[in-house]
mmCIF file of the C-alpha atoms, coordinates in Angstrom:
data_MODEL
# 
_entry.id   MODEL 
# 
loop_
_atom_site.group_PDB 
_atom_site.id 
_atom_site.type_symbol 
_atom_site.label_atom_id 
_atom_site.label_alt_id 
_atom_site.label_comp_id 
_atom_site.label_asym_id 
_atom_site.label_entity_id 
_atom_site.label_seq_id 
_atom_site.pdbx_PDB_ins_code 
_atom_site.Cartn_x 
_atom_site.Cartn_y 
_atom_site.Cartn_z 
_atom_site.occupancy 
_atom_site.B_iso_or_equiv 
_atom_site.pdbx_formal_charge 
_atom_site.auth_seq_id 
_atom_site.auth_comp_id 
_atom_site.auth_asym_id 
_atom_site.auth_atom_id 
_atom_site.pdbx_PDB_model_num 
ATOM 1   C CA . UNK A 1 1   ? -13.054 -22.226 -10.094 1.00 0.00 ? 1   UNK A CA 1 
ATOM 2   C CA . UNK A 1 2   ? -16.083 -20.289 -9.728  1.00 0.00 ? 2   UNK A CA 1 
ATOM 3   C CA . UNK A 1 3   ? -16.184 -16.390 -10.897 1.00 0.00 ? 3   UNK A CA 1 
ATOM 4   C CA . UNK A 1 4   ? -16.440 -14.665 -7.347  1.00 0.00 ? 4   UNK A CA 1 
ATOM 5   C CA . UNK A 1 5   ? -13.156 -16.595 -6.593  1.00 0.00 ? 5   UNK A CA 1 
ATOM 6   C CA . UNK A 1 6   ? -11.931 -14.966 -9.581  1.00 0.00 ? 6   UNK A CA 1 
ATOM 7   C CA . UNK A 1 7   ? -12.404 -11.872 -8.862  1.00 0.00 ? 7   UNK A CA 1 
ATOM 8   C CA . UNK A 1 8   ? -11.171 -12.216 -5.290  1.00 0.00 ? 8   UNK A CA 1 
ATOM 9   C CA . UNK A 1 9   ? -7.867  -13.485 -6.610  1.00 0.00 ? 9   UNK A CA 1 
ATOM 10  C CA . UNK A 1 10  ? -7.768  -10.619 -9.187  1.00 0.00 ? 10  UNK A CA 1 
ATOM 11  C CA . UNK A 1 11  ? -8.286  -7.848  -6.728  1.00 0.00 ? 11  UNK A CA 1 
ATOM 12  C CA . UNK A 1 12  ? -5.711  -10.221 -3.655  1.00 0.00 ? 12  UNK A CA 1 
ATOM 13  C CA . UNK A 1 13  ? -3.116  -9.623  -7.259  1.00 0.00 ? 13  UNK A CA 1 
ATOM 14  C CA . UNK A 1 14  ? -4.018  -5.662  -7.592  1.00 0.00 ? 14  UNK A CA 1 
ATOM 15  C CA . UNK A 1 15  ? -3.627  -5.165  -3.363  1.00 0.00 ? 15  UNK A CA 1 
ATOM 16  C CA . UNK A 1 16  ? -0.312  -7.320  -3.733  1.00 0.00 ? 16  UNK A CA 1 
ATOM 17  C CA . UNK A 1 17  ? 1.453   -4.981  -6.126  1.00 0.00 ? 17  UNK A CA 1 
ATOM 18  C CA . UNK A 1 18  ? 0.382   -1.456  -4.454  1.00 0.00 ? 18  UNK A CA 1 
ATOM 19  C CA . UNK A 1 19  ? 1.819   -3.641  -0.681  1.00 0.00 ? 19  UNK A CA 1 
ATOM 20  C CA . UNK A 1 20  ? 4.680   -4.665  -2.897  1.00 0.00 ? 20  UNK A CA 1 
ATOM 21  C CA . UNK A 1 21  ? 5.625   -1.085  -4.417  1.00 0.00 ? 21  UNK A CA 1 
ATOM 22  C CA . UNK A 1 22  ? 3.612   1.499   -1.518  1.00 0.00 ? 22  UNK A CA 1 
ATOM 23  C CA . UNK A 1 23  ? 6.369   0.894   1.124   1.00 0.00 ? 23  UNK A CA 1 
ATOM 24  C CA . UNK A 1 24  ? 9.185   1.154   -0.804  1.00 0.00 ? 24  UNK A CA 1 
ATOM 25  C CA . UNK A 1 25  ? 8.406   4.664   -1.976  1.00 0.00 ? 25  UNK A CA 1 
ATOM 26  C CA . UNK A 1 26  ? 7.013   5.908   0.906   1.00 0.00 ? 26  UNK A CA 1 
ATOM 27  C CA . UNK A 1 27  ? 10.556  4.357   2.875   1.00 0.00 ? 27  UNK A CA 1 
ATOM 28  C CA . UNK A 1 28  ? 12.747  6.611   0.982   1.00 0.00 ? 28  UNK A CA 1 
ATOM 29  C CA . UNK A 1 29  ? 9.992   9.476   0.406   1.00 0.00 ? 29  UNK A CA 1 
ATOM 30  C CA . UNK A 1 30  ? 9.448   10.349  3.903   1.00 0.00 ? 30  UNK A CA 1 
ATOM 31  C CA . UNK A 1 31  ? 11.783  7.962   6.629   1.00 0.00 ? 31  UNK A CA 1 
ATOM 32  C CA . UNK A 1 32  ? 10.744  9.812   9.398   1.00 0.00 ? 32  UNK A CA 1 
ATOM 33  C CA . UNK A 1 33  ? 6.690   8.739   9.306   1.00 0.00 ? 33  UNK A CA 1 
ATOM 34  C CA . UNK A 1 34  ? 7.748   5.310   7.699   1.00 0.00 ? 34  UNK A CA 1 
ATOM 35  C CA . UNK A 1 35  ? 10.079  4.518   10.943  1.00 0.00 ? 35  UNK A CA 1 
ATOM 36  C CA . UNK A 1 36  ? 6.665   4.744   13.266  1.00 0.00 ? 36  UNK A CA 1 
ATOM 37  C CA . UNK A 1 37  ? 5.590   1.452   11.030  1.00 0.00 ? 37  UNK A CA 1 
ATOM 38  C CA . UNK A 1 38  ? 9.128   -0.234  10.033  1.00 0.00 ? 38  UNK A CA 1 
ATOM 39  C CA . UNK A 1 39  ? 12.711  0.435   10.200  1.00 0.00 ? 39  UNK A CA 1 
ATOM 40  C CA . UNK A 1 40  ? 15.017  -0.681  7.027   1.00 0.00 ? 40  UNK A CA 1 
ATOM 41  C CA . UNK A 1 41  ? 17.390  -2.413  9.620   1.00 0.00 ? 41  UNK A CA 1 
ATOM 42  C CA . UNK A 1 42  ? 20.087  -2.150  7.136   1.00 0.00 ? 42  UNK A CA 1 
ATOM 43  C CA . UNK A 1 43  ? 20.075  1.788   6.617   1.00 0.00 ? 43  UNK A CA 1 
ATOM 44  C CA . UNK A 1 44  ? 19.766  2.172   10.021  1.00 0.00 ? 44  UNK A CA 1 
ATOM 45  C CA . UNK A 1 45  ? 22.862  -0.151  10.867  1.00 0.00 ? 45  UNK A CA 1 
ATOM 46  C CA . UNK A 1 46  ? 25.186  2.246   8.364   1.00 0.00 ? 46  UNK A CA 1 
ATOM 47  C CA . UNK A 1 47  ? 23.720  5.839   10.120  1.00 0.00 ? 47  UNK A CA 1 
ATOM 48  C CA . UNK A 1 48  ? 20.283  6.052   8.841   1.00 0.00 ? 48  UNK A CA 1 
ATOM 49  C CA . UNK A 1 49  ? 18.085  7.843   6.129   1.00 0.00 ? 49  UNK A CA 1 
ATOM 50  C CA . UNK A 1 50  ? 19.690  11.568  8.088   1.00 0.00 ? 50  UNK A CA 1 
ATOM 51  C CA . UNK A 1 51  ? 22.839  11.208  6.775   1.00 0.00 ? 51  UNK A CA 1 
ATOM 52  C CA . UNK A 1 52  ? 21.962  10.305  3.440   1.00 0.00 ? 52  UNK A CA 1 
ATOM 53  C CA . UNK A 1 53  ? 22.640  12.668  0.395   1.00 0.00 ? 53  UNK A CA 1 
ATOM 54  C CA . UNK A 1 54  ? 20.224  13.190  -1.996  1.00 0.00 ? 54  UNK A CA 1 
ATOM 55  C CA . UNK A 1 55  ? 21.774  11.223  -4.571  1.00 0.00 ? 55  UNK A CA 1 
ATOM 56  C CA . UNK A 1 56  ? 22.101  8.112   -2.247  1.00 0.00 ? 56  UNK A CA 1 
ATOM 57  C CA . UNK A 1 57  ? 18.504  8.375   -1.136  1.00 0.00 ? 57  UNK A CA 1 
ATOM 58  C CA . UNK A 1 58  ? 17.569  8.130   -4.914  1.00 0.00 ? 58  UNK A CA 1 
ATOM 59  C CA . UNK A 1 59  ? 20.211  5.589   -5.402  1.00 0.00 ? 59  UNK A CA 1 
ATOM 60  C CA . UNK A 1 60  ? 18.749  3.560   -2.802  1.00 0.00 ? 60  UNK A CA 1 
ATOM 61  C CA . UNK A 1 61  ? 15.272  3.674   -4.076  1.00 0.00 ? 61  UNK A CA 1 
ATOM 62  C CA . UNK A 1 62  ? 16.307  2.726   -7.352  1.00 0.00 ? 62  UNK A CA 1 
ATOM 63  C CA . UNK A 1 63  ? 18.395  -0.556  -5.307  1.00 0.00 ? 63  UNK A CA 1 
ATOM 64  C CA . UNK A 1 64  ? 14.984  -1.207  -3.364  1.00 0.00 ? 64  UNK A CA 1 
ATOM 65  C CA . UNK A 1 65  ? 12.457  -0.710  -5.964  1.00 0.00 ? 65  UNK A CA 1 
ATOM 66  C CA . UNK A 1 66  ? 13.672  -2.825  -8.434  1.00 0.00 ? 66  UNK A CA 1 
ATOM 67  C CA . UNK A 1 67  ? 12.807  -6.214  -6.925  1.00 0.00 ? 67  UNK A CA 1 
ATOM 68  C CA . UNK A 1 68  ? 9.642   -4.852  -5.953  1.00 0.00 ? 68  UNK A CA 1 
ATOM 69  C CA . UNK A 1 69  ? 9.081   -3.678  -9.359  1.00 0.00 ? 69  UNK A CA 1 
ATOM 70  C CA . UNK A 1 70  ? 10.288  -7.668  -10.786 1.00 0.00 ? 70  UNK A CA 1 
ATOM 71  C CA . UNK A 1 71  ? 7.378   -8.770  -7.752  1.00 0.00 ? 71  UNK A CA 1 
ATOM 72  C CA . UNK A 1 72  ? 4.608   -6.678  -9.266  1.00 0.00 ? 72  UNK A CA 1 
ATOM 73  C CA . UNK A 1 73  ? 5.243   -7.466  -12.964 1.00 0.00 ? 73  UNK A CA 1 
ATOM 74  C CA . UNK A 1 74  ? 5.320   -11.024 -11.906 1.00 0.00 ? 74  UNK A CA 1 
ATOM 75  C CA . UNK A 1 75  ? 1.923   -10.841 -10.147 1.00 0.00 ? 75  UNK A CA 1 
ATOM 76  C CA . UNK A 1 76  ? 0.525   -8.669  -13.495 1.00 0.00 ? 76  UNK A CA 1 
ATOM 77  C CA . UNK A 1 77  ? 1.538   -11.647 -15.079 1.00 0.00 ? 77  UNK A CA 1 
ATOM 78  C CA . UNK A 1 78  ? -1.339  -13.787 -13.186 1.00 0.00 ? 78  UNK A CA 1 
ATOM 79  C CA . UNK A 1 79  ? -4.101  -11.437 -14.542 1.00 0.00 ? 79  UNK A CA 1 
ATOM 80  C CA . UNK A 1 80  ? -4.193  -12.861 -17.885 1.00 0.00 ? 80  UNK A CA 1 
ATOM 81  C CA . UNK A 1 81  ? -4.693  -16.170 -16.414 1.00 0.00 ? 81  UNK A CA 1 
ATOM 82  C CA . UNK A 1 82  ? -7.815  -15.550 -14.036 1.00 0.00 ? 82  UNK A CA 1 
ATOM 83  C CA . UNK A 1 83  ? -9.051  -14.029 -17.434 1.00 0.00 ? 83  UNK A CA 1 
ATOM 84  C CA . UNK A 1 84  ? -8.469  -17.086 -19.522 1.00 0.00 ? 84  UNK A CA 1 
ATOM 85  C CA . UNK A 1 85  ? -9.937  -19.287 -16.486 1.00 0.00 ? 85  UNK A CA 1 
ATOM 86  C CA . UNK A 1 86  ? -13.165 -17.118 -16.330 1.00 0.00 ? 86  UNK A CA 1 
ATOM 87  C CA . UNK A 1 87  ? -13.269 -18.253 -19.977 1.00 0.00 ? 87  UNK A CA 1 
ATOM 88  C CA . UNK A 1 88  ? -12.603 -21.436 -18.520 1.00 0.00 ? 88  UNK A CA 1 
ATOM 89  C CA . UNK A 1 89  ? -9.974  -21.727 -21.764 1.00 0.00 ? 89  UNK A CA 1 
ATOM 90  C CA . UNK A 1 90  ? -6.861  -21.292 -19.366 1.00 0.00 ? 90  UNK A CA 1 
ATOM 91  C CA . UNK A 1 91  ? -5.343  -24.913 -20.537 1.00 0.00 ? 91  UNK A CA 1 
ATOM 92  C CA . UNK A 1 92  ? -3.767  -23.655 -23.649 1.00 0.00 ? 92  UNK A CA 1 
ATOM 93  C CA . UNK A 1 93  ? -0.083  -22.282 -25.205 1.00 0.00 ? 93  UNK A CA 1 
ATOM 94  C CA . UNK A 1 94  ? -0.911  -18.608 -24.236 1.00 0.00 ? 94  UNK A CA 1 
ATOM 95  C CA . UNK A 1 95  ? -1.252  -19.589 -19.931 1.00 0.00 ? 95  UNK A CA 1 
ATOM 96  C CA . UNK A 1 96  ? 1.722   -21.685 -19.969 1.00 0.00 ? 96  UNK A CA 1 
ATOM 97  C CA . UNK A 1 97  ? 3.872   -18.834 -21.661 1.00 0.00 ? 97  UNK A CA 1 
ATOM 98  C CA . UNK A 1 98  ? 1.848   -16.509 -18.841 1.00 0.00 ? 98  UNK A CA 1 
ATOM 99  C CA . UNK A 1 99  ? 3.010   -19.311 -16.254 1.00 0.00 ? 99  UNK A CA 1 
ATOM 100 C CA . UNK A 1 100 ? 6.686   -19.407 -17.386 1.00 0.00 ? 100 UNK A CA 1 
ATOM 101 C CA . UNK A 1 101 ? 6.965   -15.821 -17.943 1.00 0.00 ? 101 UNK A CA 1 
ATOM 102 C CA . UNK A 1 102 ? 5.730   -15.350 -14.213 1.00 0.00 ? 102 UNK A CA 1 
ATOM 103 C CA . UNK A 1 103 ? 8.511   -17.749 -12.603 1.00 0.00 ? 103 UNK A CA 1 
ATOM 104 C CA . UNK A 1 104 ? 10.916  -16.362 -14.865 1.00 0.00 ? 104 UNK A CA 1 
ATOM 105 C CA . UNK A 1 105 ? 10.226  -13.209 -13.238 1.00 0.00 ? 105 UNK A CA 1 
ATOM 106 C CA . UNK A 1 106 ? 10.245  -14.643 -9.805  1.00 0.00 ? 106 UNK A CA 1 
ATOM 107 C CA . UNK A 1 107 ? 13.580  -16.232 -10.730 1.00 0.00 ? 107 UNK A CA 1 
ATOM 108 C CA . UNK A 1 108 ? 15.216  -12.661 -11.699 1.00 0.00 ? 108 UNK A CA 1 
ATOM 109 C CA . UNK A 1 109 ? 13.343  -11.219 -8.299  1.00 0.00 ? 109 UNK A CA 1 
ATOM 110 C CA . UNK A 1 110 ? 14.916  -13.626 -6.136  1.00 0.00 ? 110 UNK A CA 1 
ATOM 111 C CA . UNK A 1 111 ? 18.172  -12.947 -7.429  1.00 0.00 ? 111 UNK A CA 1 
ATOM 112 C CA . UNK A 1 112 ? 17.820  -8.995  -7.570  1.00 0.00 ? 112 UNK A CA 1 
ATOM 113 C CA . UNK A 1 113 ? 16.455  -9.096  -4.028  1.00 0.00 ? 113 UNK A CA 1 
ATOM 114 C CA . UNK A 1 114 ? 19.409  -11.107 -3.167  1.00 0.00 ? 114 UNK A CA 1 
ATOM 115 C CA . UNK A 1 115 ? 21.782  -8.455  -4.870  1.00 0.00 ? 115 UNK A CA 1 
ATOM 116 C CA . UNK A 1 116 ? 20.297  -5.665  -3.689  1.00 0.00 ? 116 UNK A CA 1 
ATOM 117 C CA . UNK A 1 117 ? 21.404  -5.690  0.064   1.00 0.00 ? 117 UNK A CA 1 
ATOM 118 C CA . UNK A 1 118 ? 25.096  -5.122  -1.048  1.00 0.00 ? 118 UNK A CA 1 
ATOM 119 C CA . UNK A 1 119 ? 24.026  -2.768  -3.954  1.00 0.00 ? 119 UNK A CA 1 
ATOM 120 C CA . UNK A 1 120 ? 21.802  -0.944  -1.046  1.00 0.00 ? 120 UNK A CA 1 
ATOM 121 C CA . UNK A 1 121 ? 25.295  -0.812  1.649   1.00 0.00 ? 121 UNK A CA 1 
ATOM 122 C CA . UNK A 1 122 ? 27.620  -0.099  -1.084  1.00 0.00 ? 122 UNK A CA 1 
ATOM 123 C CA . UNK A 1 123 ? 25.325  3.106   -1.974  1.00 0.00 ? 123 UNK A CA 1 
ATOM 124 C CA . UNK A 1 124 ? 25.001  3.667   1.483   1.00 0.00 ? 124 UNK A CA 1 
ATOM 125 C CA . UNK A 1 125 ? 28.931  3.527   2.424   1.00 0.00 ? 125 UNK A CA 1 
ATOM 126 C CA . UNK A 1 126 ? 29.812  4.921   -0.975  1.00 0.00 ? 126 UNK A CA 1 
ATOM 127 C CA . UNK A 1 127 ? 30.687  8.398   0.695   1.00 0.00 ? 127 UNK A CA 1 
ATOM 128 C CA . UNK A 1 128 ? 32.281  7.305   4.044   1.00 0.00 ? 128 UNK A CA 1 
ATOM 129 C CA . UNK A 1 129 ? 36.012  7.819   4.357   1.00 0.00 ? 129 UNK A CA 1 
ATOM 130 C CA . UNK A 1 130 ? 38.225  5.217   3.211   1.00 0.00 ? 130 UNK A CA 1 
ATOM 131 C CA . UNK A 1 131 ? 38.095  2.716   5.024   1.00 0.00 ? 131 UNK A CA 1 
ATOM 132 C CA . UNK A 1 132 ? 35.114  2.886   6.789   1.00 0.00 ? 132 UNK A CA 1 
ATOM 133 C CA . UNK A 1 133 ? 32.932  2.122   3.350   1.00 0.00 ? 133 UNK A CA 1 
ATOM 134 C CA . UNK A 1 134 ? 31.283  -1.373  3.709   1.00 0.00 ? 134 UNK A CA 1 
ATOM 135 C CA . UNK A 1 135 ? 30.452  -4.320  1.245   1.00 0.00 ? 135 UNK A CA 1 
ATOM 136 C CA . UNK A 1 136 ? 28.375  -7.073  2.155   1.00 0.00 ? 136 UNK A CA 1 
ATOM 137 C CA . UNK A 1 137 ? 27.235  -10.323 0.810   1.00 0.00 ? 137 UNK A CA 1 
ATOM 138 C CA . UNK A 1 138 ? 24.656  -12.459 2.781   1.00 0.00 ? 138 UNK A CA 1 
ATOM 139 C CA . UNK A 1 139 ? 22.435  -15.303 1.961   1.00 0.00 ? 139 UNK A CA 1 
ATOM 140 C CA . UNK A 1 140 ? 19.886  -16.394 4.261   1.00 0.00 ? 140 UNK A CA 1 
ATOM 141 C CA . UNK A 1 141 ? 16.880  -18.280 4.208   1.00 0.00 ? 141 UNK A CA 1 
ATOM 142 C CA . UNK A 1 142 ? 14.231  -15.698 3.038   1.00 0.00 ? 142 UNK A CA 1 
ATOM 143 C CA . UNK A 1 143 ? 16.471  -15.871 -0.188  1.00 0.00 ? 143 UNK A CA 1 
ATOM 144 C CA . UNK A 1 144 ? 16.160  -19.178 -0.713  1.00 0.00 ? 144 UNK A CA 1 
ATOM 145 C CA . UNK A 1 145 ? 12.517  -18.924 0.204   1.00 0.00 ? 145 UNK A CA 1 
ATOM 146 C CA . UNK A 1 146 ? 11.806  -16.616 -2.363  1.00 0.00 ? 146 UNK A CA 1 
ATOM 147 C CA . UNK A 1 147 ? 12.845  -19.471 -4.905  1.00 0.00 ? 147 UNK A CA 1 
ATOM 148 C CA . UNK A 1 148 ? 9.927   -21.743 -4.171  1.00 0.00 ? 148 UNK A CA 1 
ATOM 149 C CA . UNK A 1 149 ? 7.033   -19.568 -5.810  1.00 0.00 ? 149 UNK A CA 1 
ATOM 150 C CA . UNK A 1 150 ? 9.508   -19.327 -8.872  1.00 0.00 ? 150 UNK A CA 1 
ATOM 151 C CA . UNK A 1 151 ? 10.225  -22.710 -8.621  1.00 0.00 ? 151 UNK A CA 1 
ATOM 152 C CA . UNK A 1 152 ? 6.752   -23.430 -7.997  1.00 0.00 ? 152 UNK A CA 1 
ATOM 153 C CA . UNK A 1 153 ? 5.344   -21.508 -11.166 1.00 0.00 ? 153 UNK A CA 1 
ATOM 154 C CA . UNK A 1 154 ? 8.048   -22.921 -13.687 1.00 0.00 ? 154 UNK A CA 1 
ATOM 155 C CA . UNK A 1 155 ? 6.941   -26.799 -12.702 1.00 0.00 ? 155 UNK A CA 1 
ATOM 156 C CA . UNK A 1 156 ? 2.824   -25.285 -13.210 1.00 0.00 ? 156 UNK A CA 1 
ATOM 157 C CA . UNK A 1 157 ? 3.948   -24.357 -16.828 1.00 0.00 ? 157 UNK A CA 1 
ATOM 158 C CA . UNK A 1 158 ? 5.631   -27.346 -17.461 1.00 0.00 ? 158 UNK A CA 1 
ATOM 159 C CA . UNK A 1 159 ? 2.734   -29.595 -16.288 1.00 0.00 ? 159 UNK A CA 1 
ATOM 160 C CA . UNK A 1 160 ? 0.425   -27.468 -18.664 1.00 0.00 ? 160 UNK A CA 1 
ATOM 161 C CA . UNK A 1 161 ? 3.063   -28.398 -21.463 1.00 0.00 ? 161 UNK A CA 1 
ATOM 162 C CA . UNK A 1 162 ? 2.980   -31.964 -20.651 1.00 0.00 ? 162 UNK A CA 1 
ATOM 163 C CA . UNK A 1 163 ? -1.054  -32.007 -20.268 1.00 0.00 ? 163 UNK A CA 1 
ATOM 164 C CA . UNK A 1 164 ? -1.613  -30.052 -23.222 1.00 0.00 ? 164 UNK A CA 1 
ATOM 165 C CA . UNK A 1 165 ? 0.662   -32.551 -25.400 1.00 0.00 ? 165 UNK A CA 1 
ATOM 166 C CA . UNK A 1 166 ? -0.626  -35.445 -24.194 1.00 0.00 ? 166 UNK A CA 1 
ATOM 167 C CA . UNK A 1 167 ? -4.463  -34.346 -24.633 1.00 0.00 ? 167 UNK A CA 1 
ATOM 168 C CA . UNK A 1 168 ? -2.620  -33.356 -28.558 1.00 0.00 ? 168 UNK A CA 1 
ATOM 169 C CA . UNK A 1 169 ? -2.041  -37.034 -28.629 1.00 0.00 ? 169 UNK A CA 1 
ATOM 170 C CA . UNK A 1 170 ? -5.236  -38.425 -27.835 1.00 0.00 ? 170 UNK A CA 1 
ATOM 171 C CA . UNK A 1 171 ? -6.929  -35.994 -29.829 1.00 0.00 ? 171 UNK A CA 1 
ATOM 172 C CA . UNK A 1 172 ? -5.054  -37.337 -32.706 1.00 0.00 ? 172 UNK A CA 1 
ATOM 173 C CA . UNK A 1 173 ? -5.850  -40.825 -31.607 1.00 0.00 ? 173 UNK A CA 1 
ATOM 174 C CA . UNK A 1 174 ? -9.524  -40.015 -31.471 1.00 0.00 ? 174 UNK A CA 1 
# 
């Protein structure tokens, strides 16, 4: 890959994680200018940011941030990699624990991201009467979707395993 490329992909990584975090904070730091651009359906369907106490708002930050924070980390991840391939020494032990260390990440995004709708109503709900509190449990198929790119990074480390032993191998044969 050439080195504009690079540093295209480098700065694509650095706009990801400020899209990935930006909304998130700016959702539970001011709802009222964030509604013009998006709505959190799922606040909205239990009464909406109004109604909120303080310590549920910063509950529910905490809820939402975290797989955005698991996202980012996992893109940060990728940096050392464009660095190594600018090198053009990317084909080594160091990217392949970069590479597994990113799906891992993606793994434990996908499966906060999954938990943190119910965490998110249960915070929510936590100070309705009894009986009108709420817990929910979905899967649909952006959850599943956000397995692929895990998925997608574990196999990339494991073909740089494989590639790396075998070119071992026939530099021991050589």
């Amino acid at each position: 890959m050439n080195i504009p490329s690079l540093i295209a992909f480098r700065w694509v990584i650095y706009l990801s994680v400020i899209v990935v975090i930006a909304p998130v904070l700016w959702m539970w730091a001011d709802p009222a200018s964030f509604t013009y651009i998006s709505k959190n359906a799922l606040v909205e369907q239990y009464g909406g940011f109004g109604r909120l106490l303080p310590w549920q708002r910063m509950a529910g930050l905490i809820v939402t941030l975290v797989p955005a924070l698991i996202f980012a980390w996992a893109l940060v991840c990728l940096l050392p990699l464009i660095g190594m391939a600018e090198r053009g020494d990317w084909f080594n032990a160091a990217s392949e624990r970069y590479c597994f260390r990113a799906g891992r990440l993606l793994l434990w995004h996908a499966l906060v991201r999954w938990l943190s709708d119910t965490a998110l109503v249960l915070v929510i709900t936590l100070n309705n009467q009894p009986g009108e509190r709420a817990l929910m449990i979905s899967f649909g198929s952006e959850d599943l979707l956000s397995l692929i790119p895990a998925l997608m990074a574990l196999c990339i480390a494991q073909m740089m395993r494989v590639g790396r032993a075998q070119r071992e191998e026939l530099n021991e044969i050589v």
